[in-house]
PDB file of N, CA, C and O in Angstrom:
ATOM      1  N   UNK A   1       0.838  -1.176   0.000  1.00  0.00           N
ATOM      2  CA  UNK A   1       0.000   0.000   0.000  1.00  0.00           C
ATOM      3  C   UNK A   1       0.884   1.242   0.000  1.00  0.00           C
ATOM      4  O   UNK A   1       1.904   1.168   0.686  1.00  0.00           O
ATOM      5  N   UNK A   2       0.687   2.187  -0.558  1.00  0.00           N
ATOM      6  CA  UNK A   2       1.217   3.154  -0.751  1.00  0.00           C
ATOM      7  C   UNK A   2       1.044   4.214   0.631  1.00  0.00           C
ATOM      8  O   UNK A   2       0.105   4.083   1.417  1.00  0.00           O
ATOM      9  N   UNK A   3       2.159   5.323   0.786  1.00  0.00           N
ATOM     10  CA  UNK A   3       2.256   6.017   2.029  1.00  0.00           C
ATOM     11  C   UNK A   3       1.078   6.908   1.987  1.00  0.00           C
ATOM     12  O   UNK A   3       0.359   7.029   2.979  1.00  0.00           O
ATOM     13  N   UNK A   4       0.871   7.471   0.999  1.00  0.00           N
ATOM     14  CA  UNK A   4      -0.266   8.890   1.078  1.00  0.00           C
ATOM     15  C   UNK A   4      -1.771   7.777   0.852  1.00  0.00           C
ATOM     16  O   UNK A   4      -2.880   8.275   0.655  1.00  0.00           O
ATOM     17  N   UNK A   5      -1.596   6.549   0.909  1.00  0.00           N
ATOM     18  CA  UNK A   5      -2.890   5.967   1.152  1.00  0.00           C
ATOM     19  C   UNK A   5      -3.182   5.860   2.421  1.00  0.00           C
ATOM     20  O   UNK A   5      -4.229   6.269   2.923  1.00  0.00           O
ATOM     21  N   UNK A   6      -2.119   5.211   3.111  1.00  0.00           N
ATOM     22  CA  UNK A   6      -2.449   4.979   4.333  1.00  0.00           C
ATOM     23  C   UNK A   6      -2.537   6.229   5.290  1.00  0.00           C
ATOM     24  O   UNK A   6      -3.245   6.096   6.289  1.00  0.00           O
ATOM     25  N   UNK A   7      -1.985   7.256   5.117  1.00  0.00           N
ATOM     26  CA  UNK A   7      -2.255   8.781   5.298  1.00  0.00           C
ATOM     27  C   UNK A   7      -3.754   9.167   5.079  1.00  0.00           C
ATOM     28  O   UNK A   7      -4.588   9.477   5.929  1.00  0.00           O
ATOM     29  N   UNK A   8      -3.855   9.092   4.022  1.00  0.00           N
ATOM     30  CA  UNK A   8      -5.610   9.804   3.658  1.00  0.00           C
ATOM     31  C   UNK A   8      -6.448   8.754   4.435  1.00  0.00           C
ATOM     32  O   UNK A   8      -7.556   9.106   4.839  1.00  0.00           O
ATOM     33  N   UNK A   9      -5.973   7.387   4.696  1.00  0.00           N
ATOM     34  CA  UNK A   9      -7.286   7.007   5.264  1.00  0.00           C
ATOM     35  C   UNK A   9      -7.496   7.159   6.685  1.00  0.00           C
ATOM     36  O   UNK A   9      -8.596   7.142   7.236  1.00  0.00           O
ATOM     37  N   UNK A  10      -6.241   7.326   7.310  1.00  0.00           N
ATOM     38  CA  UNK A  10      -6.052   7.498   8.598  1.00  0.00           C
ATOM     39  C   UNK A  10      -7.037   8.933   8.881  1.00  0.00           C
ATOM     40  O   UNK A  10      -8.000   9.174   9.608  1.00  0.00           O
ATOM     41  N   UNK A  11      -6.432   9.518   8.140  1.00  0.00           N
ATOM     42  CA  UNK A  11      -7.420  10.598   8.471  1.00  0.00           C
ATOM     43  C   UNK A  11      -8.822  10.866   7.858  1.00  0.00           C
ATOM     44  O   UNK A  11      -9.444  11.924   7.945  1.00  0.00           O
ATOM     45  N   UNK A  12      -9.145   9.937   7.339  1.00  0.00           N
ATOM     46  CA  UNK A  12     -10.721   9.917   6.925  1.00  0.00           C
ATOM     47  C   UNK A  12     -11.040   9.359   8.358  1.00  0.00           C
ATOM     48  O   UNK A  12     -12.123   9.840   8.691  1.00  0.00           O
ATOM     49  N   UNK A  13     -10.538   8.532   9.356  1.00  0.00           N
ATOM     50  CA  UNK A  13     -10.609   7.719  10.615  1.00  0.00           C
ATOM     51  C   UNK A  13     -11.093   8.548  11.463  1.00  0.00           C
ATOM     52  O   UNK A  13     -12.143   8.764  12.068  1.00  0.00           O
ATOM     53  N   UNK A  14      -9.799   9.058  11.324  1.00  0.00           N
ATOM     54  CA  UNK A  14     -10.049  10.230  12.543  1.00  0.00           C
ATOM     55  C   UNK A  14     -11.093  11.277  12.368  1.00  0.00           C
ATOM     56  O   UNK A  14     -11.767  11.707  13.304  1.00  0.00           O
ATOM     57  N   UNK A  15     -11.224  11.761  10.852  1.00  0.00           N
ATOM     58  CA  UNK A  15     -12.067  12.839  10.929  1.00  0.00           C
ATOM     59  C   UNK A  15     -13.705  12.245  11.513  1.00  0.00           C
ATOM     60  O   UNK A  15     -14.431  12.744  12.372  1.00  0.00           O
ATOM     61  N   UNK A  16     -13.926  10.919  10.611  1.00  0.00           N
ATOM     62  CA  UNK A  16     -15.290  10.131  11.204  1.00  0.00           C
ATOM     63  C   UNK A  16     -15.536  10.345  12.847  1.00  0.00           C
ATOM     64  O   UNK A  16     -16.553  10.806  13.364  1.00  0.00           O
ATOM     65  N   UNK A  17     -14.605   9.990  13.366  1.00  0.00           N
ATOM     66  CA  UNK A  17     -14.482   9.698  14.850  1.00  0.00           C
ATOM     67  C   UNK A  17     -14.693  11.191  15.684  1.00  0.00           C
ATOM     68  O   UNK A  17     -15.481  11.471  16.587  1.00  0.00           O
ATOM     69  N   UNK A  18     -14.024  11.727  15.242  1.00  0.00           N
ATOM     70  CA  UNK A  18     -14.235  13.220  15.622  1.00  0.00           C
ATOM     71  C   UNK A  18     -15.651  14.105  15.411  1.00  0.00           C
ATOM     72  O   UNK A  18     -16.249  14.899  16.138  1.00  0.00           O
ATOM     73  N   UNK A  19     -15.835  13.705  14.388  1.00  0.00           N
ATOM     74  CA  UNK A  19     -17.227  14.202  13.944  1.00  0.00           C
ATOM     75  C   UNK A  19     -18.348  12.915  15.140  1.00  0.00           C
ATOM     76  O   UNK A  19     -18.917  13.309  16.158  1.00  0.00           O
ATOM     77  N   UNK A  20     -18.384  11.725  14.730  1.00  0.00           N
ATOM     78  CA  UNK A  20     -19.182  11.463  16.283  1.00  0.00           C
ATOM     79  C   UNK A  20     -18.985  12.279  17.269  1.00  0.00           C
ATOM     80  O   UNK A  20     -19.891  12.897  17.829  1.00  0.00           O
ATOM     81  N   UNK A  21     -17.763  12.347  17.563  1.00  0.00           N
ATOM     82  CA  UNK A  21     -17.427  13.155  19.301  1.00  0.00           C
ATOM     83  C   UNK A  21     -18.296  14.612  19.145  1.00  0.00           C
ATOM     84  O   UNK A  21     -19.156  14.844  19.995  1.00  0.00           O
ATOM     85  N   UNK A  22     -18.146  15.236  18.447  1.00  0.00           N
ATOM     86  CA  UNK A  22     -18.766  16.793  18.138  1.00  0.00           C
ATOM     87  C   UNK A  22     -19.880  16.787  17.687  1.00  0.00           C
ATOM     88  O   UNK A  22     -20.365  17.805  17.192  1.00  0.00           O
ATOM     89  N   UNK A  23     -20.583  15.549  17.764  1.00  0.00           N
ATOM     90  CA  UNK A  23     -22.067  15.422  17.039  1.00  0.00           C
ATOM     91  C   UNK A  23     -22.473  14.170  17.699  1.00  0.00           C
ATOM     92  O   UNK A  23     -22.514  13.067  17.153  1.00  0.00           O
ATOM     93  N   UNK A  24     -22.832  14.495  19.180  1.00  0.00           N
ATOM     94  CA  UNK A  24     -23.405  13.232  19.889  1.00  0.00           C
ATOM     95  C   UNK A  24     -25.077  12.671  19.292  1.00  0.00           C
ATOM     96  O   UNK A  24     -25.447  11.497  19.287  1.00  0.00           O
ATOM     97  N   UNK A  25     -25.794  13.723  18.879  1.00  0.00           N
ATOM     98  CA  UNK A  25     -26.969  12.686  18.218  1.00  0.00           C
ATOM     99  C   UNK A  25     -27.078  11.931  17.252  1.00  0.00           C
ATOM    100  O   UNK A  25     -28.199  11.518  16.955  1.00  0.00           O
ATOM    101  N   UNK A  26     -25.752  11.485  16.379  1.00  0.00           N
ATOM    102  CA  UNK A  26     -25.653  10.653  15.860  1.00  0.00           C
ATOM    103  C   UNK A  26     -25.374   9.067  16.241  1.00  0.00           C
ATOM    104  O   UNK A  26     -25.305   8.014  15.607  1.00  0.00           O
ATOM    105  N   UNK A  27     -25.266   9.423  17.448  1.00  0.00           N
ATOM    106  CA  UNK A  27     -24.794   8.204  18.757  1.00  0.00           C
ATOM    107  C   UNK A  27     -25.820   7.653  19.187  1.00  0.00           C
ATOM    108  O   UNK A  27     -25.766   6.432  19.333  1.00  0.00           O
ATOM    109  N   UNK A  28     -27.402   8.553  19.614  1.00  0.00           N
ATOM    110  CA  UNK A  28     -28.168   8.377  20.082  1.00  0.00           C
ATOM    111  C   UNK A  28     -29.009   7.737  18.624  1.00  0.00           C
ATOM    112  O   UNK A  28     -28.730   8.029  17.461  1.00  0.00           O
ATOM    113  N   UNK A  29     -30.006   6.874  19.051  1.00  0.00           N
ATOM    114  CA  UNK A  29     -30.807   6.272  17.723  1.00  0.00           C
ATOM    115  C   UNK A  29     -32.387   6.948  18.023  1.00  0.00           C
ATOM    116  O   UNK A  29     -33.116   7.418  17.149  1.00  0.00           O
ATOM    117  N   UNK A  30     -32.706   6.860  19.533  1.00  0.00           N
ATOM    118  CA  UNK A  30     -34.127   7.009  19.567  1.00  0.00           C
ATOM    119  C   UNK A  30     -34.048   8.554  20.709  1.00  0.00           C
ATOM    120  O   UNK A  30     -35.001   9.316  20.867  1.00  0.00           O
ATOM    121  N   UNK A  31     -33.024   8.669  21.211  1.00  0.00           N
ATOM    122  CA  UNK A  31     -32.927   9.979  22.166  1.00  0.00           C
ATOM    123  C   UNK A  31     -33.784   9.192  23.422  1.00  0.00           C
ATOM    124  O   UNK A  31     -34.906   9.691  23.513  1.00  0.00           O
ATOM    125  N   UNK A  32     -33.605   8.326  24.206  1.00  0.00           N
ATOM    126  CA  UNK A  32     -34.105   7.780  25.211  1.00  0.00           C
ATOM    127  C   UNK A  32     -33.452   8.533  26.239  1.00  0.00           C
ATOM    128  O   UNK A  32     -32.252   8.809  26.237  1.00  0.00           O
ATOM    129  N   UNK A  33     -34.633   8.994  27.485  1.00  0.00           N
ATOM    130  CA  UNK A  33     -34.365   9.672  28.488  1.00  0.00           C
ATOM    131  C   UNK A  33     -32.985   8.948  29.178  1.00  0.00           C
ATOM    132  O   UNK A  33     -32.227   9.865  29.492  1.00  0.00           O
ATOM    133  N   UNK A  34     -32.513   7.899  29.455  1.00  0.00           N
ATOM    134  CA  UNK A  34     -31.499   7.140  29.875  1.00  0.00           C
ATOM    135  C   UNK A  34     -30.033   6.564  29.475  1.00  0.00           C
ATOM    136  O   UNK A  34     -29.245   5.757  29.969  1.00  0.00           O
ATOM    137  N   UNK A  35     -30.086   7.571  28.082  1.00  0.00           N
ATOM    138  CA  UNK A  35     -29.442   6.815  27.066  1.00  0.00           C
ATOM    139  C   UNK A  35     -28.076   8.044  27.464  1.00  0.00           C
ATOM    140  O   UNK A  35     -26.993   7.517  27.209  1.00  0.00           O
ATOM    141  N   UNK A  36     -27.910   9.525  28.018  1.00  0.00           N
ATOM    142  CA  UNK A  36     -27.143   9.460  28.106  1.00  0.00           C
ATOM    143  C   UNK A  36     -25.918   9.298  28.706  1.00  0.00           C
ATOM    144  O   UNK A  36     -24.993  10.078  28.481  1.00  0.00           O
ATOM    145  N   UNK A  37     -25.803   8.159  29.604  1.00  0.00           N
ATOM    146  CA  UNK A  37     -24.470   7.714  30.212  1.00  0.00           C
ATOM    147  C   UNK A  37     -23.765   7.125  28.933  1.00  0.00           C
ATOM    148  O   UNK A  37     -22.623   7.322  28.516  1.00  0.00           O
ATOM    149  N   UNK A  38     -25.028   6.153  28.310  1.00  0.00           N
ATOM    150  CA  UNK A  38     -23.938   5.773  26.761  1.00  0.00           C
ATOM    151  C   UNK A  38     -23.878   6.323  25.938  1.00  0.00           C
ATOM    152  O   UNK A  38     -23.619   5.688  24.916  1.00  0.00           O
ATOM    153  N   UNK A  39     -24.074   7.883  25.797  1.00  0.00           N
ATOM    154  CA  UNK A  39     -23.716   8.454  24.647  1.00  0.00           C
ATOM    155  C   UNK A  39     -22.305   9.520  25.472  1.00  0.00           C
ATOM    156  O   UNK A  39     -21.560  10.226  24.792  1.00  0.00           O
ATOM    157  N   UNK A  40     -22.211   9.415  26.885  1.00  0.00           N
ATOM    158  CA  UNK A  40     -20.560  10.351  27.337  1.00  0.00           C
ATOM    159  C   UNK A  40     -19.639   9.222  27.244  1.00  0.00           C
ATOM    160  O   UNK A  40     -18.439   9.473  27.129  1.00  0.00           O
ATOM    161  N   UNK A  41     -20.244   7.395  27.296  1.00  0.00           N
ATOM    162  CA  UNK A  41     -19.210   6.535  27.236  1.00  0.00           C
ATOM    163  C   UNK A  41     -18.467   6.340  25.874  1.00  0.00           C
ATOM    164  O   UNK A  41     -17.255   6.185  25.725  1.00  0.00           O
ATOM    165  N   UNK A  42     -19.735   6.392  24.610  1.00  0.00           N
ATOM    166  CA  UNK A  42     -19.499   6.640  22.887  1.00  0.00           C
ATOM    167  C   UNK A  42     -18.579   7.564  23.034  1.00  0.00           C
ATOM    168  O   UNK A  42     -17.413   7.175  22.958  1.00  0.00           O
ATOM    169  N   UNK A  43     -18.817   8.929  23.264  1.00  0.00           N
ATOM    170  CA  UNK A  43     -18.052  10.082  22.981  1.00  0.00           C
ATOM    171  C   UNK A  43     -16.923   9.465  23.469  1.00  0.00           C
ATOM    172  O   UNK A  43     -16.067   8.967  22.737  1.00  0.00           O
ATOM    173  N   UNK A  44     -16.877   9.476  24.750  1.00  0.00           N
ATOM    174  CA  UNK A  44     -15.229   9.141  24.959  1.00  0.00           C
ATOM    175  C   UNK A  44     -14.386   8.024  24.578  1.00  0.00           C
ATOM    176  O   UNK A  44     -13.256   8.017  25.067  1.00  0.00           O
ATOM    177  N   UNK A  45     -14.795   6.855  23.616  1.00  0.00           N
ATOM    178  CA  UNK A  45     -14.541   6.214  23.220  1.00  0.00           C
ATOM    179  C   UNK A  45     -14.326   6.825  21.807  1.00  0.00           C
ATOM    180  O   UNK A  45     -13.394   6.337  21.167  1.00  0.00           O
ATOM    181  N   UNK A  46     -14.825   7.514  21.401  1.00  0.00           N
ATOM    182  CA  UNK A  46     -14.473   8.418  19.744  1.00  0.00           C
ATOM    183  C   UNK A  46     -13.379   9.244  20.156  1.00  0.00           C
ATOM    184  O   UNK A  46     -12.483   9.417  19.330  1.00  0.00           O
ATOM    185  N   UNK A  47     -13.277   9.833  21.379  1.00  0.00           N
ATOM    186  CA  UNK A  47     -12.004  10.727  21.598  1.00  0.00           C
ATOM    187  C   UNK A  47     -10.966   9.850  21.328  1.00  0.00           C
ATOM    188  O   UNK A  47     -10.103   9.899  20.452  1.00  0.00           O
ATOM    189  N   UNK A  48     -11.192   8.962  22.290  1.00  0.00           N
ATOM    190  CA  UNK A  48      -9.969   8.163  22.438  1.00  0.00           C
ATOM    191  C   UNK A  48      -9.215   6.843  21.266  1.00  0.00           C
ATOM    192  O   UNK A  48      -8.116   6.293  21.336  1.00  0.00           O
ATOM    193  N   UNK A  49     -10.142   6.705  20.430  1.00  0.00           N
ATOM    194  CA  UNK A  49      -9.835   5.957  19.050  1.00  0.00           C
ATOM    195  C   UNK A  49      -9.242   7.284  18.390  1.00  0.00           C
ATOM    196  O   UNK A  49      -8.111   7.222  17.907  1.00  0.00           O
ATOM    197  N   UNK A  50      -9.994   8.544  18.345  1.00  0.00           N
ATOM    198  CA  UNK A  50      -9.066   9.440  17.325  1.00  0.00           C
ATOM    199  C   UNK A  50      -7.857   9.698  18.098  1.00  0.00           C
ATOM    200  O   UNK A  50      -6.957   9.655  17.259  1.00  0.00           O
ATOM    201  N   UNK A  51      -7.300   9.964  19.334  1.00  0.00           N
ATOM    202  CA  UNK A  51      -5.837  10.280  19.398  1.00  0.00           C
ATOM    203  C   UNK A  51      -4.899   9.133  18.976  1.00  0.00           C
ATOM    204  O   UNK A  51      -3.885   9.107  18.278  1.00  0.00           O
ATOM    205  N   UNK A  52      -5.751   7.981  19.796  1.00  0.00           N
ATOM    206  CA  UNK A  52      -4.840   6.746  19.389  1.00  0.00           C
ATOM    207  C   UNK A  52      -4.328   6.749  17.991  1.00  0.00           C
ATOM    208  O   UNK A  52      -3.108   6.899  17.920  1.00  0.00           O
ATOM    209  N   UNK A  53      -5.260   6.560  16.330  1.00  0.00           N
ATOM    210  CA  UNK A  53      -5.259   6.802  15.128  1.00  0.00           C
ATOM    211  C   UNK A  53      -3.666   8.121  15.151  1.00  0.00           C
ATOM    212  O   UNK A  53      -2.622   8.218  14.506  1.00  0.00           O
ATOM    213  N   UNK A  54      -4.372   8.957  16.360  1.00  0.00           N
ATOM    214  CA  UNK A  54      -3.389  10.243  15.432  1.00  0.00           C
ATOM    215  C   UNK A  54      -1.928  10.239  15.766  1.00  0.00           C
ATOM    216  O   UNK A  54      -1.129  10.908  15.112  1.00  0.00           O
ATOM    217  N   UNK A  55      -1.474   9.279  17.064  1.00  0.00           N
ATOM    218  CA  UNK A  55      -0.656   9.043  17.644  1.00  0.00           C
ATOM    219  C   UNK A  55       0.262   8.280  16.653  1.00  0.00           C
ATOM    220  O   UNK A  55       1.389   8.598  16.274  1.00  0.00           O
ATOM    221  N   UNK A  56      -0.966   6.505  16.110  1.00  0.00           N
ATOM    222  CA  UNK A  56       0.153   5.801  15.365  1.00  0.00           C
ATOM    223  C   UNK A  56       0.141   6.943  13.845  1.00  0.00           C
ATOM    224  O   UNK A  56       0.843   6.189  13.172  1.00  0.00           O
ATOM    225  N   UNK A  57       0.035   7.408  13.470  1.00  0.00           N
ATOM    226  CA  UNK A  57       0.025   8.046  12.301  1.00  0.00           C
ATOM    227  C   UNK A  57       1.125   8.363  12.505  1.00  0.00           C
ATOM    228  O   UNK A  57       2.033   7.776  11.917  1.00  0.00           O
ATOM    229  N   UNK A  58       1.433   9.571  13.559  1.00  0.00           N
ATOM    230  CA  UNK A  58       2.430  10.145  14.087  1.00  0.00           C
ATOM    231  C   UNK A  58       3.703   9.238  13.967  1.00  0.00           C
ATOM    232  O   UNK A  58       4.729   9.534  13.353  1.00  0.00           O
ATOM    233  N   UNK A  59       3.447   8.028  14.693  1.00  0.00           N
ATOM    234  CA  UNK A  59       4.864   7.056  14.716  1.00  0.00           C
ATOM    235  C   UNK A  59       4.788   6.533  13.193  1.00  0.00           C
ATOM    236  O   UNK A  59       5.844   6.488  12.561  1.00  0.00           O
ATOM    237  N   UNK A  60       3.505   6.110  12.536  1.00  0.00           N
ATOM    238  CA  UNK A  60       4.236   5.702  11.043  1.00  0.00           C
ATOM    239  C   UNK A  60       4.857   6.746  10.372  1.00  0.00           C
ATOM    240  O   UNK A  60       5.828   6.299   9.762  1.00  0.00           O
ATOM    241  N   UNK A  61       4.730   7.864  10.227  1.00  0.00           N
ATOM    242  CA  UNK A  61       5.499   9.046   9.598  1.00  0.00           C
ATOM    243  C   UNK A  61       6.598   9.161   9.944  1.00  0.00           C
ATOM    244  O   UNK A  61       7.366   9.149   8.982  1.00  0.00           O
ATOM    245  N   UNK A  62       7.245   9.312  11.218  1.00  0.00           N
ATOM    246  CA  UNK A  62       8.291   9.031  12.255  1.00  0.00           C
ATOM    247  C   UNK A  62       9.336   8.052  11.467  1.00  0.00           C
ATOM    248  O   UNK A  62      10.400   8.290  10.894  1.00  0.00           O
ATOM    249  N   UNK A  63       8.484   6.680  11.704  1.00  0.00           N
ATOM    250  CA  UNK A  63       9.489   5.428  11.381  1.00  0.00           C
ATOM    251  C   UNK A  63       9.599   5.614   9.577  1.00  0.00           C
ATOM    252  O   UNK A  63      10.601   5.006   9.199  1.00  0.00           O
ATOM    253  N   UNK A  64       9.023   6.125   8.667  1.00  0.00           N
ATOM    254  CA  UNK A  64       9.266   6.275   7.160  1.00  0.00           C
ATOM    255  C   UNK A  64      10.331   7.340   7.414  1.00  0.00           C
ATOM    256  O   UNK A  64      11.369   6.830   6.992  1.00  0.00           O
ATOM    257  N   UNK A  65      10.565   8.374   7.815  1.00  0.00           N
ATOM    258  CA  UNK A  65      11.445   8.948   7.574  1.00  0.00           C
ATOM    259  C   UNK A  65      13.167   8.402   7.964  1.00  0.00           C
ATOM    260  O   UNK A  65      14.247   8.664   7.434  1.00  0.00           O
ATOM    261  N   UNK A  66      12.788   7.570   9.097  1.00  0.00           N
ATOM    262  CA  UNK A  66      14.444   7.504   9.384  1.00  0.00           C
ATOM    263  C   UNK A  66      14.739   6.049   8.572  1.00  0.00           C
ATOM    264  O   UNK A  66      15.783   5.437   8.795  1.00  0.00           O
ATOM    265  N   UNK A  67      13.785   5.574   7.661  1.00  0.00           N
ATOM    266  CA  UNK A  67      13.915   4.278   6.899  1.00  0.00           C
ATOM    267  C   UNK A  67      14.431   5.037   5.365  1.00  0.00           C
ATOM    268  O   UNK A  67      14.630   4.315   4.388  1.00  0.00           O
ATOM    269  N   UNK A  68      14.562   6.105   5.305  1.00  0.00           N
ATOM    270  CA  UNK A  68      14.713   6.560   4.182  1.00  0.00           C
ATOM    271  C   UNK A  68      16.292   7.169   4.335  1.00  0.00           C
ATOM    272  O   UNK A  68      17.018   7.125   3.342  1.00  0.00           O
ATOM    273  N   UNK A  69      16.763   7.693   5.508  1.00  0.00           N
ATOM    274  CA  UNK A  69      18.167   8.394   5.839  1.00  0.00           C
ATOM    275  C   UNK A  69      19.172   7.270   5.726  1.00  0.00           C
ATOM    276  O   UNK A  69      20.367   7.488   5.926  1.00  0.00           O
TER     277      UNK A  69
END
């Protein structure tokens, strides 16, 4: 797979994930009076998949460059 593939999709990842986090009624299906403890547990589970994503991105960019020196 090519580098600027795995780049663009990473961040199609993250942007998805992010956009849940900043748009919790997409989390919710019916808006049930009870529903939101699992829509702050969703959110923070979308936070935390997008840093992770942005983190290894971070280290695959990292490790291509010193594979190239």
């Amino acid at each position: 797979m090519n580098k600027s593939n795995i780049v663009t999709a990473d961040f199609i990842v993250i942007f998805i994930s992010l956009y849940c986090f900043f748009r919790p009624t997409i989390l919710m299906e019916f808006e049930y009076d009870y529903s939101s403890e699992g829509v702050v547990i969703a959110r923070t589970f979308c936070l935390l998949f997008a840093l992770y994503r942005f983190v290894k991105l971070i280290y695959f960019l990292e490790n291509k460059k010193e594979d190239r020196k």
